[in-house]
C-alpha positions as CSV (number, residue, x, y, z in Angstrom):
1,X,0.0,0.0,0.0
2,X,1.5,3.3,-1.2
3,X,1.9,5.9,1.9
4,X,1.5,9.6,1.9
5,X,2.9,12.0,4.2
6,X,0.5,14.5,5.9
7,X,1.7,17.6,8.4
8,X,-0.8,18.0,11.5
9,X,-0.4,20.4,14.3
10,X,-1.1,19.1,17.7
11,X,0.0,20.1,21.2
12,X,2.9,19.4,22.7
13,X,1.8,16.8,25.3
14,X,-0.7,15.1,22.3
15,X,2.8,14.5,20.6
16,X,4.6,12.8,23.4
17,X,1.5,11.0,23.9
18,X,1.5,9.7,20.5
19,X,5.2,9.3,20.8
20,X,5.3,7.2,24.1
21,X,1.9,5.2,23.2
22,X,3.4,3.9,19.8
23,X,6.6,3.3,21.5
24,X,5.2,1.0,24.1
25,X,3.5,-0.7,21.2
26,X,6.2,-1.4,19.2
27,X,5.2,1.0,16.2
28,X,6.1,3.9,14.7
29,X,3.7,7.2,15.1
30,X,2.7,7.0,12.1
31,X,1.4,3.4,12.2
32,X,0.2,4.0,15.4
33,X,-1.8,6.3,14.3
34,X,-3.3,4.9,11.3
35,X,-4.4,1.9,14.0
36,X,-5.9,4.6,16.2
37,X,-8.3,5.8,12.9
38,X,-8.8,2.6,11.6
39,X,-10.3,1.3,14.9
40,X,-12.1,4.7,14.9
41,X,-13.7,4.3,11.7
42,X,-14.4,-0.1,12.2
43,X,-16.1,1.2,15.5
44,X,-13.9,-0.9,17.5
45,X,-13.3,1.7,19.7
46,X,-16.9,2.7,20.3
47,X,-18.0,-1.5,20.9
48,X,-14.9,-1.9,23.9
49,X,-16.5,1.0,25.5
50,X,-20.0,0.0,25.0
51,X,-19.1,-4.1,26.3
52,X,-17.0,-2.1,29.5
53,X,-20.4,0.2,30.1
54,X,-22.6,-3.2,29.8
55,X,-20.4,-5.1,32.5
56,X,-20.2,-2.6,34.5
57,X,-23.9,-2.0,34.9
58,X,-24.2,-5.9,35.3
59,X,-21.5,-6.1,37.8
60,X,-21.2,-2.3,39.8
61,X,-22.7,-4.2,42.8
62,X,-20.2,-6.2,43.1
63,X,-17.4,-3.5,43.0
64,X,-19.4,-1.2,45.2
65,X,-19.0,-4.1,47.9
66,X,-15.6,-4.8,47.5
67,X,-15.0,-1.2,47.6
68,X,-17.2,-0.9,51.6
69,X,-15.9,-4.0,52.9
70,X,-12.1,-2.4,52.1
71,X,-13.5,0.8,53.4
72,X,-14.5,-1.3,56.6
73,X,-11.6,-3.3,57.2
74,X,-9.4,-0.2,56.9
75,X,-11.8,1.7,59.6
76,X,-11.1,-0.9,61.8
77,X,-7.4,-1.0,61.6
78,X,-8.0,2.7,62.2
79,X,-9.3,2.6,66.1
């Protein structure tokens, strides 16, 4: 696939975002990039957020418990 080269301005920190994100990933910014829009544009993206939202609404309960009983058991260490 031929490649073009495109200029974009973004801020600073967006850079060394991109820079550090595609670094820990093994890929160059550029290729990192065209993953980022390509899962953008398959809705990939969108349909991890929208599974995470669905198991949280079917499991919250159970984190909210965890969450009391750590909030308990550190009260009591407390006294």
């Amino acid at each position: 696939m031929a490649k073009t080269q495109k200029g974009w301005r973004v801020d600073d920190e967006i850079a060394e975002l991109a820079t550090a994100r595609a670094k820990d990933r093994g890929m160059s910014v550029g290729d990192y990039i065209a993953a980022l829009v390509r899962e953008d544009a398959d809705g990939l993206r969108q349909r991890g957020l929208e599974a995470a939202r669905r198991f949280l609404d079917e499991h919250q309960a159970v984190f909210d418990e965890a969450e009391d009983a750590d909030r308990r058991a550190r009260g009591a260490h407390a006294a």
